[in-house]
Wavefront OBJ file of the C-alpha trace (Angstrom):
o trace
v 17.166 21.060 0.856
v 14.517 22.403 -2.074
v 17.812 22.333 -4.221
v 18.412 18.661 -3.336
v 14.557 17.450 -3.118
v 14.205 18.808 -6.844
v 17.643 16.442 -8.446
v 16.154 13.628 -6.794
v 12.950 14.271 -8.284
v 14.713 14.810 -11.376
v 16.807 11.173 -10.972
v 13.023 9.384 -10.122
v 11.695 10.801 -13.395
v 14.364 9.651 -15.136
v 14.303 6.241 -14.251
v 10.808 6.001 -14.549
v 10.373 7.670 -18.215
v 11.217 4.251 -19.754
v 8.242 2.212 -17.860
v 5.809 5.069 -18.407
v 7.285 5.654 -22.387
v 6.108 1.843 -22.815
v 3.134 1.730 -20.733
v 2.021 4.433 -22.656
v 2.988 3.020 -26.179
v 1.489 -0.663 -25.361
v -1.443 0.440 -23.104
v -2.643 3.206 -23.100
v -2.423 4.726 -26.422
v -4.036 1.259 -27.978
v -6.938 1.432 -24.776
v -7.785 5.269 -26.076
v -8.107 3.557 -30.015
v -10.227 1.190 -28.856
v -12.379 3.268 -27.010
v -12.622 5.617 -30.121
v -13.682 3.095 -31.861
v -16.334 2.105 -29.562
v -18.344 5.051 -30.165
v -17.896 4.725 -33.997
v -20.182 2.508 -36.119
v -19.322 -0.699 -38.951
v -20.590 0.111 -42.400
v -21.856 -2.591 -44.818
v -18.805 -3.436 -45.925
v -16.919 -3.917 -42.429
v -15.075 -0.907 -42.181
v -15.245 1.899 -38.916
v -16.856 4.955 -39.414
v -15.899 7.325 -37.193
v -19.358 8.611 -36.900
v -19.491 9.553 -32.722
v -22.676 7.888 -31.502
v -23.771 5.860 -28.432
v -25.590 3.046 -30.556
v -23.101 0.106 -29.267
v -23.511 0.845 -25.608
v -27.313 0.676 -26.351
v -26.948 -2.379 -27.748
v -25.458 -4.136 -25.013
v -27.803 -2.422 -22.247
v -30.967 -2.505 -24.526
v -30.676 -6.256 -25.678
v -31.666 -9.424 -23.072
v -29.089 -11.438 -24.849
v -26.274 -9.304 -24.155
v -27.091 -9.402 -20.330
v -27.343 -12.650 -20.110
v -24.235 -13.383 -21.129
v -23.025 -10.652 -19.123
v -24.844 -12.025 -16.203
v -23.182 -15.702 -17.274
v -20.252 -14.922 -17.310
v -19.842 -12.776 -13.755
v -22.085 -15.580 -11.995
v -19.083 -18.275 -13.152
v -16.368 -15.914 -12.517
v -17.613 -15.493 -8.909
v -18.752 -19.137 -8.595
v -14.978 -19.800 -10.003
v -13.100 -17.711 -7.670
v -14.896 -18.896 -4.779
v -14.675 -22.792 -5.430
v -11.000 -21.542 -5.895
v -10.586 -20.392 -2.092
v -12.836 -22.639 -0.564
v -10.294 -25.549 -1.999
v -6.581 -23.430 -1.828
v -6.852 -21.828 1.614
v -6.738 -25.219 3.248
v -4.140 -26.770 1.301
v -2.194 -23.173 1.505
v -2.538 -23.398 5.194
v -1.171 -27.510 4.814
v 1.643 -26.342 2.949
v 3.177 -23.286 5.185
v 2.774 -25.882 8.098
v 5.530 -27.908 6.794
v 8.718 -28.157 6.741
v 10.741 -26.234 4.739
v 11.796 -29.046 2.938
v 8.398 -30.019 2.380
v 6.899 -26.758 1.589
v 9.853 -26.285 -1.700
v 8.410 -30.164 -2.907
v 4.987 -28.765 -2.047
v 5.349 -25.472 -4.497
v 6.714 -27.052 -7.043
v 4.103 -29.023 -7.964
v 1.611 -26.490 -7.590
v 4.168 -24.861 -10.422
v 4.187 -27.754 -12.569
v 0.927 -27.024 -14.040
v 2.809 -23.608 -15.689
v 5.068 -25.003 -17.457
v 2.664 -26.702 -19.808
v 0.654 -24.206 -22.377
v -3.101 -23.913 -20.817
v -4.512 -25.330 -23.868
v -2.671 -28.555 -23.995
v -3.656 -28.881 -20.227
v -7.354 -27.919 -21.189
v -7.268 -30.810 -23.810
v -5.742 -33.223 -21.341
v -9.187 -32.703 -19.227
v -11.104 -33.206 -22.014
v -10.054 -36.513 -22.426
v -10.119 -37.228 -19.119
v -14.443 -35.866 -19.082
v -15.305 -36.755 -22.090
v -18.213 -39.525 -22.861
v -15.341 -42.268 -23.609
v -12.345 -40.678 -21.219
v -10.984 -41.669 -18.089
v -13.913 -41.006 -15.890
v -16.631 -42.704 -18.223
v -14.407 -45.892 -19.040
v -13.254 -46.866 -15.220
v -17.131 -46.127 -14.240
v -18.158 -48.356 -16.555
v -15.548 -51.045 -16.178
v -16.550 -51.187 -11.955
v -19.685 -51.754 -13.054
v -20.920 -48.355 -11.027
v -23.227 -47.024 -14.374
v -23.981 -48.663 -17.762
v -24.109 -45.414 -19.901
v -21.337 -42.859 -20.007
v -21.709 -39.544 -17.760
v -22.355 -36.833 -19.738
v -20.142 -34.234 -18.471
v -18.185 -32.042 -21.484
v -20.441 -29.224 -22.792
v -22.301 -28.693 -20.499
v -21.612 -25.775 -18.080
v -20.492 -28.287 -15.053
v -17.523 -28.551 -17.479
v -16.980 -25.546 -18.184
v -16.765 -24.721 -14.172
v -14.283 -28.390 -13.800
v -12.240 -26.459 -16.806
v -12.005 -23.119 -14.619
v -11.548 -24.286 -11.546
v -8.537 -26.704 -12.714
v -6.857 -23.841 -14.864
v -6.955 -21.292 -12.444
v -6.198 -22.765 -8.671
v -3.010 -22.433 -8.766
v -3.176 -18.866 -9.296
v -5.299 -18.848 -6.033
v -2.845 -21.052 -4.072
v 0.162 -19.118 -4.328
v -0.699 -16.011 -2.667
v -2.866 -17.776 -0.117
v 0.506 -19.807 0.852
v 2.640 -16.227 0.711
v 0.259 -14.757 3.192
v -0.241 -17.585 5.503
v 3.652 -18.606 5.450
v 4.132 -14.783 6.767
v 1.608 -15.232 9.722
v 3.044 -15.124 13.331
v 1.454 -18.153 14.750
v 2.421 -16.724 18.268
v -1.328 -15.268 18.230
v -3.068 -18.527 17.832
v -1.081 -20.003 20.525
v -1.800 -16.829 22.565
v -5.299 -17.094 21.272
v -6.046 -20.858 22.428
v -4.433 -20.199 25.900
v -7.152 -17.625 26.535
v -9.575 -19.815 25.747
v -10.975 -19.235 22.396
v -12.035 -22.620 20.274
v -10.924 -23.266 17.117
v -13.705 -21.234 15.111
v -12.781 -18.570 16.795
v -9.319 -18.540 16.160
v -10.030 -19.061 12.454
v -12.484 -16.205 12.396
v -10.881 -13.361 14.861
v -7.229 -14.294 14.452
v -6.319 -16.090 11.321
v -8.568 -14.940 8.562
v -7.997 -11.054 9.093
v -4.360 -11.909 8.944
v -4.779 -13.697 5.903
v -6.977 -11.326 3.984
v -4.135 -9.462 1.988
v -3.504 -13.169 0.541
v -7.509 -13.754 -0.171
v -7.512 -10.829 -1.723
v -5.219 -10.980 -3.849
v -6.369 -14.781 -4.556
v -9.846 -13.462 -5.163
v -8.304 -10.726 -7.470
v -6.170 -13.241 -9.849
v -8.708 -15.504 -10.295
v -11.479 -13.492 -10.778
v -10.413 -11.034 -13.702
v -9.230 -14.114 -15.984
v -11.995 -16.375 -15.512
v -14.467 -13.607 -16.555
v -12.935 -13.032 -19.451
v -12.231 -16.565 -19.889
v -12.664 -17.947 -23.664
v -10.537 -21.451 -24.011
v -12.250 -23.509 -21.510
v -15.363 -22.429 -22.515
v -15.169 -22.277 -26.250
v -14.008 -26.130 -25.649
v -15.464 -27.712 -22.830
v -18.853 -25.495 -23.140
v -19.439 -25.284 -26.923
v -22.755 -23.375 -27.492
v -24.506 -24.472 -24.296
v -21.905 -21.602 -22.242
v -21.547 -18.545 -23.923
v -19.947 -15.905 -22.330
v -18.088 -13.065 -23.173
v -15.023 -13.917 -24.157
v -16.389 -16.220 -26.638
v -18.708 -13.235 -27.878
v -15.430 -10.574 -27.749
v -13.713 -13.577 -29.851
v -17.430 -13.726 -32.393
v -17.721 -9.704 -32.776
v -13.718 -9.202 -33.536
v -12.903 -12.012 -35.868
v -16.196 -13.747 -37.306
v -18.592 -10.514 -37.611
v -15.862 -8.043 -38.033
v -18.066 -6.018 -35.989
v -14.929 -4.167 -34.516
v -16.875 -0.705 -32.804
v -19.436 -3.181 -30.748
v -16.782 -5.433 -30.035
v -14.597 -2.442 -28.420
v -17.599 -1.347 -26.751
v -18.463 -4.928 -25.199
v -14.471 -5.313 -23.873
v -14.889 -1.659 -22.521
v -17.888 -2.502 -20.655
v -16.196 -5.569 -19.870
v -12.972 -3.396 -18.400
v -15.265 -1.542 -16.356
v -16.855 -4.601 -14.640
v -13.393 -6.075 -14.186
v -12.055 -2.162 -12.212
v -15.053 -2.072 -10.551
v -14.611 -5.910 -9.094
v -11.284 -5.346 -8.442
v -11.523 -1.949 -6.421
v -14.512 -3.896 -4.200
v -11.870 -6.373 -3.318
v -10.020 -4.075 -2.129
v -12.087 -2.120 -0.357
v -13.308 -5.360 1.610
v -9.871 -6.621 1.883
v -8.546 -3.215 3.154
v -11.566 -2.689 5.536
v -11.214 -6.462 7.263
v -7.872 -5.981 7.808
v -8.168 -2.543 9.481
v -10.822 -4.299 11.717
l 1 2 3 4 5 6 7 8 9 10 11 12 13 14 15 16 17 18 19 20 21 22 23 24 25 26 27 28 29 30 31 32 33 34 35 36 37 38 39 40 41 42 43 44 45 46 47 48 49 50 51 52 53 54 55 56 57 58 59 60 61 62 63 64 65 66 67 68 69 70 71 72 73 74 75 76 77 78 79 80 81 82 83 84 85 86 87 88 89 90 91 92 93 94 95 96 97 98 99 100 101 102 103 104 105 106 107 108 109 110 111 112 113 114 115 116 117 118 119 120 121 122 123 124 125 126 127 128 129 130 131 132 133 134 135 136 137 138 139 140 141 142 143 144 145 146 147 148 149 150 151 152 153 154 155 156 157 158 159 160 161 162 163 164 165 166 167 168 169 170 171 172 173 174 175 176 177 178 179 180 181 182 183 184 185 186 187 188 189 190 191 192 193 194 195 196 197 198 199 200 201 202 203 204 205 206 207 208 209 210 211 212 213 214 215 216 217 218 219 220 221 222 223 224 225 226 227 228 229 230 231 232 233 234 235 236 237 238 239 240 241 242 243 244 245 246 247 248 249 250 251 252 253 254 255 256 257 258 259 260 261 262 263 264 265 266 267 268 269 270 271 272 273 274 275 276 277 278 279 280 281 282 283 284 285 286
C-alpha cells in the first residue's frame, strides 16, 4: 500500500512540475526581484542601489499624501464592488429564473462587453459623459437644462467608468451560484410561513454567498488597482494608485518606491481577499 501510495505521489509530482516550473519562472521569481528592490534605494541618476534600507516603506506610511491615495483608492474599490452587487444579484437572480433558452440569450450579452478591448469601451463612455456627448446633447435638446452636465473628471466618473467595466465580472458568478440553488427550500420556506424578507435573508442569501464572494473578490482586486478609467475619466481630480504605480515606474523612474508601493498594495489586496473569505466561509457554515 506504502509501495503504491509513494508511485502515485511520484505520478502527481510529475504532472504538476510543469505548472509549478512556470509559476515559479513568471511569478514568483519576478515577485522576490521586486521585493528586493523595494528595500533598495534610486541614485541621482535613476539607477537601484542595492543598499538594504526601510526608507520606501517610510515613505508611504510617513507621508499624508501617500495615504490618501491609499485611502482613495480602497474607499472606490469598496464603493465599486458594492454598487456592483447591489445591481448584479438581482439581474443574476432574473436570469437563472428563465428559461434555458432565455438564460443562453441572457449570458451572452453580459459576454459581449469582452470581446471589445476595455479601453475602446472606456472611450465609448467618454463620449457618451462628456460635456458635448450623448447625455449633455439629448438634455439639452428636451429642453431639461441649458448648460451641459459636468460629469467626466470628476470622481462620479470615475465610479460610472468602474462600475460599467467591471459588472460583468460580478454577474457571472452571482448567476453560477444562484442557477445551482435548489429552489425546493423557498417553496418549503413560504409554506411554513416565512415572508419574503425572510426567505431572502435565512434561505437564499447564505446559499448564494459562495457566488457573492467570489463577485466581491473579482471586482474588488481590479478596481483597486484600477489605472485606465481613472487616468481618463478622472484626470488629476482622482488619483489613486494605479495611476501613482504607473507615475513612480515610468515618469520618475523611481523603481525601489514604486516596488514598495505595489507590495504594500499586494498586501492590502491578500488581506481583502482572505476577509472575504473568511465572511463568506463563516455565513455559509451558519
Amino acid at each position: 500500500m506504502q509501495a503504491a501510495d509513494k508511485r502515485h505521489q511520484g505520478i502527481l509530482a510529475v504532472l504538476l512540475s510543469p505548472a509549478i516550473f512556470w509559476l515559479a519562472l513568471f511569478f514568483i521569481i519576478p515577485l522576490l526581484i521586486v521585493l528586493v528592490v523595494s528595500f533598495s534605494k534610486r541614485s541621482l541618476l535613476g539607477v537601484v542601489e542595492y543598499d538594504f534600507n526601510l526608507d520606501n516603506y517610510r515613505r508611504i506610511f510617513s507621508d499624508a499624501i501617500y495615504l490618501r491615495i491609499f485611502g482613495r483608492s480602497l474607499w472606490l474599490a469598496i464603493l465599486n464592488t458594492a454598487l456592483c452587487l447591489l445591481i448584479a444579484y438581482p439581474f443574476a437572480f432574473f436570469i437563472a429564473r428563465q428559461s434555458s433558452v432565455w438564460q443562453n440569450v441572457l449570458i451572452f450579452l453580459v459576454m459581449v462587453p469582452f470581446w471589445t478591448n476595455f479601453l475602446i469601451r472606456t472611450y465609448a463612455l467618454i463620449f457618451i459623459l462628456r460635456d458635448t456627448g450623448l447625455i449633455n446633447n439629448l438634455l439639452i435638446g428636451l429642453g431639461v437644462i441649458e448648460e451641459p452636465i459636468v460629469i467626466m473628471f470628476t470622481q462620479t466618473a470615475v465610479m460610472l467608468g468602474l462600475l460599467y467595466g467591471y459588472l460583468p465580472f460580478a454577474v457571472l458568478p452571482l448567476y453560477a451560484s444562484i442557477e445551482q440553488l435548489d429552489f425546493t427550500y423557498v417553496q418549503a420556506a413560504q409554506d411554513l410561513g416565512a415572508n419574503g424578507v425572510q426567505v431572502f435573508l435565512r434561505i437564499i442569501l447564505p446559499l448564494t454567498m459562495p457566488g457573492i464572494v467570489a463577485a466581491s473578490i473579482i471586482t474588488f482586486i481590479p478596481t483597486l488597482g484600477a489605472y485606465v478609467t481613472p487616468d481618463l475619466m478622472g484626470g488629476s481630480q482622482t488619483f489613486l494608485i494605479g495611476n501613482l504605480l504607473q507615475q513612480q515606474f515610468l515618469t520618475v523612474r523611481d523603481l525601489p518606491f514604486g516596488s514598495a508601493l505595489g507590495f504594500v498594495l499586494m498586501i492590502l489586496v491578500l488581506a481583502a481577499t482572505m476577509l472575504y473569505f473568511r465572511m463568506g466561509a463563516g455565513r455559509t457554515a451558519a
